[in-house]
N, C-alpha and C positions, 0 to 999 in steps of 0.2 A: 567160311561162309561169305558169302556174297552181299550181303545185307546186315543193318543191325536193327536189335530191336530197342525202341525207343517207347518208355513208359507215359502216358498222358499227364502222370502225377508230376510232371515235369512241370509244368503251373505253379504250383504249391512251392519252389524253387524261393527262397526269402534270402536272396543273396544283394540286394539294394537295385540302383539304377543301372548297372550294368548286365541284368540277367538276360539278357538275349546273347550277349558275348560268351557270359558263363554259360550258359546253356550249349553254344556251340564246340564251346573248347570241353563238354562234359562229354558232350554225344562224340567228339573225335577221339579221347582217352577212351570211349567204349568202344569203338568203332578198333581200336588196337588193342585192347582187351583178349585174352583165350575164351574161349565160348563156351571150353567146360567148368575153367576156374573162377570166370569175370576179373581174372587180375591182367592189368597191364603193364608192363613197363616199359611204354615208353618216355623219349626223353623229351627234356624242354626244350635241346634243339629241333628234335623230329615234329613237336606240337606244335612250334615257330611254323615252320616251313609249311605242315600241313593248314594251320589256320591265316596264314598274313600275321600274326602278331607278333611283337619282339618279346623276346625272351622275362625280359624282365616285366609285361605285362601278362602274361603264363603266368609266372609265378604269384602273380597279386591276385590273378583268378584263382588257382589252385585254395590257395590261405581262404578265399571266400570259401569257395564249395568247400573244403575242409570243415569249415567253422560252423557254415550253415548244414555239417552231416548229409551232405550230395555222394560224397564218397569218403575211404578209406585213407588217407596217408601214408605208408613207410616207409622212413627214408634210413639208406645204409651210406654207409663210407666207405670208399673205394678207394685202391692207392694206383695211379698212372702214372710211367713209367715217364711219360712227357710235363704232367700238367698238376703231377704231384698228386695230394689226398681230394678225392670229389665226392660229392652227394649224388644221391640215384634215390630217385624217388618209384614205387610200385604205389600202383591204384587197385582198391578193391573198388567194385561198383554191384552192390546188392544186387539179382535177376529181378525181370518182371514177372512175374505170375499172371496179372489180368491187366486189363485195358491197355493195351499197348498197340503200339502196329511198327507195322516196317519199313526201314528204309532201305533202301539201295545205296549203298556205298559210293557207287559214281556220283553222289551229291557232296563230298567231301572231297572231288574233283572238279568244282566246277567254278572255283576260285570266288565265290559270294562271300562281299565283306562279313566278318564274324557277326556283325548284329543283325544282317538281311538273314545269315543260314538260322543263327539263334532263333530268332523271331519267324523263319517258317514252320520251326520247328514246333512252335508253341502255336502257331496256328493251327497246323494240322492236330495238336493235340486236342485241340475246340472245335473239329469238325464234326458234322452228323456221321454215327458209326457208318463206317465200311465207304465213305465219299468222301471229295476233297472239298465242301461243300459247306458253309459257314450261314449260316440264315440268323445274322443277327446285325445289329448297330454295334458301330464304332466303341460307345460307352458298354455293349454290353461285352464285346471281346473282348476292349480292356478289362472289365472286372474279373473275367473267368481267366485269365493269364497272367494277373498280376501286376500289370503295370499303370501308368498313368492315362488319362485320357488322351492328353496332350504328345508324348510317346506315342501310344499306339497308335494315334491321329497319321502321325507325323511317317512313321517307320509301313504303314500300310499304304500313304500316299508314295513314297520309293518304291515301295513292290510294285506298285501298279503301274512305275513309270520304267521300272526296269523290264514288267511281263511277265511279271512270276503268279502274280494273280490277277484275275479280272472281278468287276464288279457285276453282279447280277440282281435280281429284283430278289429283293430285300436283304442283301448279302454281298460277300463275294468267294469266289472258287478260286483254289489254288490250282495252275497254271502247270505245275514245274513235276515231271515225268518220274521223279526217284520216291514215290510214296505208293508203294505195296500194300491193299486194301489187310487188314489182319485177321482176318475172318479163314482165310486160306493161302494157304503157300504154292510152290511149284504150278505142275498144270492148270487147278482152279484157277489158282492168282493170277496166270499167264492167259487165260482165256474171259475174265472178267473184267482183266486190265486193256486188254482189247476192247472190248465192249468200251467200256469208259474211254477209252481213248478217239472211238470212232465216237462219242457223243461230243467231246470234246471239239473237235473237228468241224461238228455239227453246230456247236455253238449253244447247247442244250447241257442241260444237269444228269451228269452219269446218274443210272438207277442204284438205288441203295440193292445190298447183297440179302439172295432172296434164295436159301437153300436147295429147295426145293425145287425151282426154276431151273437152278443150277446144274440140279443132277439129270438135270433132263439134256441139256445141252450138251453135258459133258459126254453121252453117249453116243453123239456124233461129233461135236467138235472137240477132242482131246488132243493136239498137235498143236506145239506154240514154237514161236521161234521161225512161221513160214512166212516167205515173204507173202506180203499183202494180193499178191498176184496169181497167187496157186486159186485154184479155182476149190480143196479142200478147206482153205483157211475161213474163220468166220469173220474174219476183217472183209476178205473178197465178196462175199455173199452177200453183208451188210451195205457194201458199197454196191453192189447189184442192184438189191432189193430196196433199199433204203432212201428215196431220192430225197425225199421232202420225209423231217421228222416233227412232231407236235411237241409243244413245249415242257411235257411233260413226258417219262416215258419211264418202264417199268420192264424187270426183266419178261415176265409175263407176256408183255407186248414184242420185245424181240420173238419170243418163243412161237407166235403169232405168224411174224412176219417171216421165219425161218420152217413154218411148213412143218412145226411139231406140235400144234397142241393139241391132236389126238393121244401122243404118248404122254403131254402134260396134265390133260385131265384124268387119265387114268393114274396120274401121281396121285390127286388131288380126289379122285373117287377111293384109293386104297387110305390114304389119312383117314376121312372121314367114316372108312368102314371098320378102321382100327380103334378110333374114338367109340363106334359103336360098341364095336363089340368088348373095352373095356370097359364102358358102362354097363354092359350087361354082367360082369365079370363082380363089378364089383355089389351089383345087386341079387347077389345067386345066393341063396340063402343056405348055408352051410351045415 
């Protein structure tokens, strides 16, 4: 897979003052995980390499998330033909089932010190569902993430100086391209993430995911992956139609400006005739 999924419950992580590191170095051991087993094993050299940390700071993470039950342990003995008897450590890391969302793996190459990627990662878990989108104060983030005021303070003023996130009225939005909305995968996610990405652009709050809206869109624009240039793509059209956007905006309102909502209200005429007619359904006296 191309992405990994990353559970929200990641918050709830009571691993001390280092839990943005351990968080990073938890979602990389997933990130190398089998995706039918959740076991991984890889090594504390390859964890070095992929997160900047030395070896010997792996392993004091590991002992944390061990301790604090983040994941699984076992460790076997091996005998090297060079380097004599070695330890091998395998990771289990329990699935997520609900509130999760996705990341893109190309964020596990993008060289962010271990407590910038930890700590995006914990913010995106405190965003509003299906946006990169944060509508709260400094103390209120801290308290939903677990860390200090003083921390979070500190570690959001680097983000914003590095451009991973910007600040917005009453909040701020995460900035950084590898956070796949979890509401849908493949096409949806690829022509949603569009969307959000021309709002971004726009300098505007991507609209939260509106199903409904969706399945409207997705009947003309199901093609992802084009360049912005094709005249089928909804990035091109958006940038057609789209000159000047209002500060607030809703799929609805693309749907609008894309010359479908005669096929939208007929989404939104058939809902409400369904609602009718199961109220009638269940008033039918038997």
């Amino acid at each position: 897979m191309n992405y990994t999924v990353i559970p929200k419950s990641i918050v709830n992580f009571q691993t001390g003052n280092s839990k943005p590191v351990d968080i990073y170095v938890w979602a990389t051991i997933k990130c190398c995980s089998n995706h039918e087993t959740n076991i991984s094993h890889v090594t504390e050299e390859k964890l070095s390499l992929l997160t900047g940390l030395d070896e010997r700071t792996i392993r004091r993470v590991i002992k944390r998330l061990k301790d604090a039950s983040c994941l699984t342990v076992q460790t076997t003995v091996k005998e090297d033909a060079d380097r004599g008897f070695i330890k091998r450590n395998s990771y289990y890391i329990k699935p997520a089932n609900k509130d999760y969302f996705f990341l893109d793996n190309s964020f596990f190459k993008r060289n962010y010190p271990a407590k910038i990627a930890g700590f995006l990662l914990l913010l995106k878990s405190v965003c509003l569902n299906n946006t990169d989108t944060i509508q709260w104060r400094n103390s209120q983030i801290a308290k939903s993430i677990g860390l200090s005021r003083n921390t979070t303070t500190a570690l959001i003023k680097e983000c914003l100086q590095l451009g991973l996130i910007k600040q917005i009225a009453k909040g701020y939005e995460l900035t950084v391209d590898c956070f796949i909305n979890s509401s849908v995968k493949k096409t949806n996610a690829g022509i949603y993430k569009e969307i959000c990405d021309f709002c971004k652009v726009k300098g505007i709050t991507a609209p939260k995911w509106d199903k409904r809206a969706m399945s409207v869109l997705l009947t003309k624009y199901n093609a992802i992956g084009l360049s912005r240039t094709e005249p089928i793509s909804i990035t091109y059209q958006l940038d057609k139609r789209c000159k000047n956007l209002p500060e607030k905006v809703s799929l609805p309102y693309f749907i609008k400006i894309l010359d479908m909502q005669e096929q939208y209200n007929a989404v939104i005429e058939q809902v409400e005739q369904n609602k009718l007619d199961k109220e009638e359904f269940r008033g039918f006296a038997f």
